[in-house]
N, C-alpha and C positions, 0 to 999 in steps of 0.2 A: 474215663474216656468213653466219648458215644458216639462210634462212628457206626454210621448205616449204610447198606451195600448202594450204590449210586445203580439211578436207571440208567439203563444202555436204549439207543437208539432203538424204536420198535415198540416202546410201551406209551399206549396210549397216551399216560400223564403228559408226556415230554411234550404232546400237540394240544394239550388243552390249557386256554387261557385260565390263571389263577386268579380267584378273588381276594379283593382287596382285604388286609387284616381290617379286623374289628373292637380285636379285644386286645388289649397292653397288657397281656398276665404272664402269669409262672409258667404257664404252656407255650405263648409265645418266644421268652428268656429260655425253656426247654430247647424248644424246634432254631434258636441262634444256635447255640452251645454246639447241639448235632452239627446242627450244618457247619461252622467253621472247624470242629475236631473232625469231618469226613473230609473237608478239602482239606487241611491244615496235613493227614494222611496222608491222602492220594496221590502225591503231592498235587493240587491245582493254586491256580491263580484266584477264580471266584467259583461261585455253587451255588446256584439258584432251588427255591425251596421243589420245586418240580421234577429236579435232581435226585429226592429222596424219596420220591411220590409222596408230597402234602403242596397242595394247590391251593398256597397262599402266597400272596408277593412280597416276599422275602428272598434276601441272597445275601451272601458275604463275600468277601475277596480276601486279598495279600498280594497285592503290587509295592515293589519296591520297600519292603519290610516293613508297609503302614497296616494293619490288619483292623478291617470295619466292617460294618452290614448294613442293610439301607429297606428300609421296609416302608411299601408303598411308594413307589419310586416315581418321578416323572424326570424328564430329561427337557433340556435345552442343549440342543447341540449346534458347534461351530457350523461355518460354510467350509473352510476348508478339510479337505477329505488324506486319508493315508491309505495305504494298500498293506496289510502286512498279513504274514501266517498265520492263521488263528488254530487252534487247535479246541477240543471239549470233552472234558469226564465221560460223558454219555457216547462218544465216538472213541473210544480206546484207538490210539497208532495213529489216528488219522488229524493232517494240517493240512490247509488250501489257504492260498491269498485271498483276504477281505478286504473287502473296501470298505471303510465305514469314517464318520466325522473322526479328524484329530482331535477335536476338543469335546470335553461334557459338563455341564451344571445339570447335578442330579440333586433332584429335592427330596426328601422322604419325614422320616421319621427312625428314630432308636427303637430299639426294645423296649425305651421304658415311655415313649410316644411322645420325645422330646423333637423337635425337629430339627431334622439335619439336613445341612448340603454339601457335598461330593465336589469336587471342581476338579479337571484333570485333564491331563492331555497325552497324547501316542497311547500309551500301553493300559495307565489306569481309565481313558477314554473308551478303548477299546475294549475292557474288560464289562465294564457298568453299560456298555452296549450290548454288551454279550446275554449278562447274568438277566438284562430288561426283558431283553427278547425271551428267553426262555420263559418268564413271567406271562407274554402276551402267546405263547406257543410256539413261536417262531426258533428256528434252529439254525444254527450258521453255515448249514449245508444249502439252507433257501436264500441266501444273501451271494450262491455264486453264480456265473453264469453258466449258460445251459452247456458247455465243451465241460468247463470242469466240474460239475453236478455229475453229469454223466461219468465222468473217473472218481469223482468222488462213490456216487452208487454203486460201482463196480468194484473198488476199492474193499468199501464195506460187506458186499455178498460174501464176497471173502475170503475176510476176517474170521479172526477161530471163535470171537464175541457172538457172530452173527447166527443169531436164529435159537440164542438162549431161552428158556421156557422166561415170562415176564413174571417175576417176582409176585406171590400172592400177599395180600392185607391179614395179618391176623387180627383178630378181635378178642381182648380178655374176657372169655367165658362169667366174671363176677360181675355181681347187678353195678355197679360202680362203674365200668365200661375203663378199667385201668386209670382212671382219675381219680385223685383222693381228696378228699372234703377237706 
């Protein structure tokens, strides 16, 4: 099992937009694996790769015991909209009503850079809205309005999470840089 400690609100990665994968390798099928044994843990629903700080567009879910990942995503989403609690790994304790499309057509790709499409609606809509946004920086505490942002902000000061030292990068000291030929 390779679970990795999940960023909390406050580390840079979580606001910075990810670049698109490039490479379909063993590193990539690595940084899947991670990511679904850390939500598959925690227990969540999805986990975007920004979650673990690696700023690539990658995320996995587990809506309704279908268990997928979606790399390189773009979205077609419904007109019709839903309001439900959202909650996020990266905000421990904390749900607010979101508004977001009932319905999603997410197009991507697999890990092995086969292409895939996502279709879904209420919950796994909501989730592939979620896990995107975190791709582009965006956090579902900016999708409320400004009454509940401000209980949300307030909410989180806090928090016993709040104001944790942000996880440092280690680097394997071997000329290899922890990749093996």
């Amino acid at each position: 099992m390779s679970v990795k400690p999940i960023r909390l609100f406050g580390d840079p990665v979580l606001r910075t937009a990810a670049d698109p994968v490039t490479d379909f390798d063993a590193e990539l099928r690595r940084l899947v694996k991670d990511l679904t044994d850390t939500m598959m843990d925690a227990p969540g629903l999805g986990l975007a790769a920004p979650q673990i700080g690696v700023g690539l567009r990658v995320f996995t879910y587990y809506v309704d015991d279908v268990l997928g990942h979606l790399i390189n995503p773009s979205l077609d989403l419904s007109q019709e909209r839903e309001e439900d609690d959202e909650g996020c790994l990266s905000f421990p304790g904390l749900a607010y009503p979101v508004n977001r499309a009932y319905g999603v057509v997410a197009k991507g790709f697999d890990m092995h850079g086969e292409p895939v499409t996502v279709e879904g609606t209420s919950q796994l809509a909501r989730c592939v809205q979620h896990e995107t946004d975190h791709l582009d920086g965006v956090l579902f505490i900016d999708r409320l309005d400004a009454a509940q942002r401000k209980l949300a902000m307030k909410e989180i000061r806090a928090a016993e999470w709040w104001g944790d030292p942000v996880p440092v990068v280690k680097f394997s000291p071997h000329s290899t840089r922890g990749k093996a030929f």
